[in-house]
N, C-alpha and C positions, 0 to 999 in steps of 0.2 A: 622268456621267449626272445632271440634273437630279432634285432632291428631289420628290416626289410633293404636291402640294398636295390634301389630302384631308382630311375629318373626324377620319381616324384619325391622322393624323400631326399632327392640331392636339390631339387625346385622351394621344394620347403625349407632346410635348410638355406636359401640367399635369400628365402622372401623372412628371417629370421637374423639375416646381416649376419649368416656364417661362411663366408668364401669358399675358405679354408677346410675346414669340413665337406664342404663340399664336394669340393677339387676330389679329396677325397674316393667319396663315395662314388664319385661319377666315374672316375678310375678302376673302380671296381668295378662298375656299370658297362664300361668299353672293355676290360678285358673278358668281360663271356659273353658281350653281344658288341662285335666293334661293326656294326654296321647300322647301331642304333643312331638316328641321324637330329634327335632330338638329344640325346644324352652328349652331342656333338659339341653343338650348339650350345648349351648349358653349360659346358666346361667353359666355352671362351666368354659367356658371358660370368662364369665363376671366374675367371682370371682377369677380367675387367673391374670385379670388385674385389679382386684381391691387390688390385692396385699393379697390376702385372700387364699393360697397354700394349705393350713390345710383343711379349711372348703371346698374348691375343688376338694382335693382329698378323701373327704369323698362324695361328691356330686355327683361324677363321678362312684366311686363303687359305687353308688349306681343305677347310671345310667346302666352301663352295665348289671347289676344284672336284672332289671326291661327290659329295652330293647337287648337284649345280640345277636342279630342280628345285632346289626347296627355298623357297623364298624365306621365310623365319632368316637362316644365315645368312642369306646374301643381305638383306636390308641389315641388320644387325653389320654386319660387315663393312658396308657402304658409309652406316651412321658412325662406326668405332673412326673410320680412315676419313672423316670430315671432322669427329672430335679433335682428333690429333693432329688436325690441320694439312692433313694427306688429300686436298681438292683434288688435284688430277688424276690421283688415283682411282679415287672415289667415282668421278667420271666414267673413268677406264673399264669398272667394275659396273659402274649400271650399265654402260654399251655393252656391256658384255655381257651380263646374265635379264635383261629386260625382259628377256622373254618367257624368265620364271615370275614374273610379277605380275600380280592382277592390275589391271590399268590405275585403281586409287593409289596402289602402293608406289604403281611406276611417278605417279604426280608427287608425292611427297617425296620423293626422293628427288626428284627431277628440280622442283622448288628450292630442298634443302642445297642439292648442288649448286644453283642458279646463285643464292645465296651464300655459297661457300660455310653454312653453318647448319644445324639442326633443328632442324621445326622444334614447337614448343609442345609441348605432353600436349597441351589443348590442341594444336591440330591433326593430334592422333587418338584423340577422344571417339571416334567410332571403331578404333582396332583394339580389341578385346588385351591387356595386357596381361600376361604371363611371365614376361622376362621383369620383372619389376626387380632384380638384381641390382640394374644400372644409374647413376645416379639418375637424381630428380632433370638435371638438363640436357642426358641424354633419352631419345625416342626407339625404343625396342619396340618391334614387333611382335604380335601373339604368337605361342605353339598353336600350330593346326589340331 
């Protein structure tokens, strides 16, 4: 029986530390549904552990741009351009999508920026994690 090509089987594979595969699979996953906005998302956090920062934070604006409701990417996005040391960006991106964020998420980010760095896992201990792809000192947000 043929492997399931799905979001979740491309989510399993990172939470398995296979990027690469991934990328993959998620690629297959966008070209018969490119409007899956979880399989989106999933690629730039697959390209973040495939060591690939550049091309993910080009993947992710681009994300937010196309879906800009969905909080999972914008935070994920906000946190990739604070890792990289992109403060005003970072900024520029919460002013700008705030109002996809539920008030806790807008304070951790709002902190993390204040701070010009990433909250610690621990103070994102009540947001259920799913992107657990990314390393241990960056803070991913859950899929919905």
């Amino acid at each position: 029986m043929p492997e399931t090509i799905s979001t979740a089987r491309a989510s399993a594979l990172l939470a398995r530390n296979q990027p690469l595969a991934a990328l993959d699979v998620l690629e297959q996953v966008l070209a018969t549904t490119p409007n899956d906005h979880v399989a989106h998302n999933e690629k730039g956090v697959a390209l973040v552990r495939a060591g690939r920062q550049e091309e993910a934070l080009a993947w992710f604006a681009e994300v937010v741009q196309r879906f800009p409701r969905y909080p999972t990417a914008i935070v994920n996005y906000i946190f990739l351009l604070l890792q990289v040391g992109k403060v005003d960006q970072a900024h520029t991106a919460f002013r700008t999508f705030a109002g996809a964020l539920s008030a806790e998420q807008q304070q951790q980010v709002a902190q993390a920026i204040g701070r010009g760095q990433i909250p610690g896992m621990e103070q994102l201990s009540a947001v259920p994690l799913s992107l657990r792809a990314f390393p241990a000192d960056f803070a991913p947000q859950a899929l919905p």
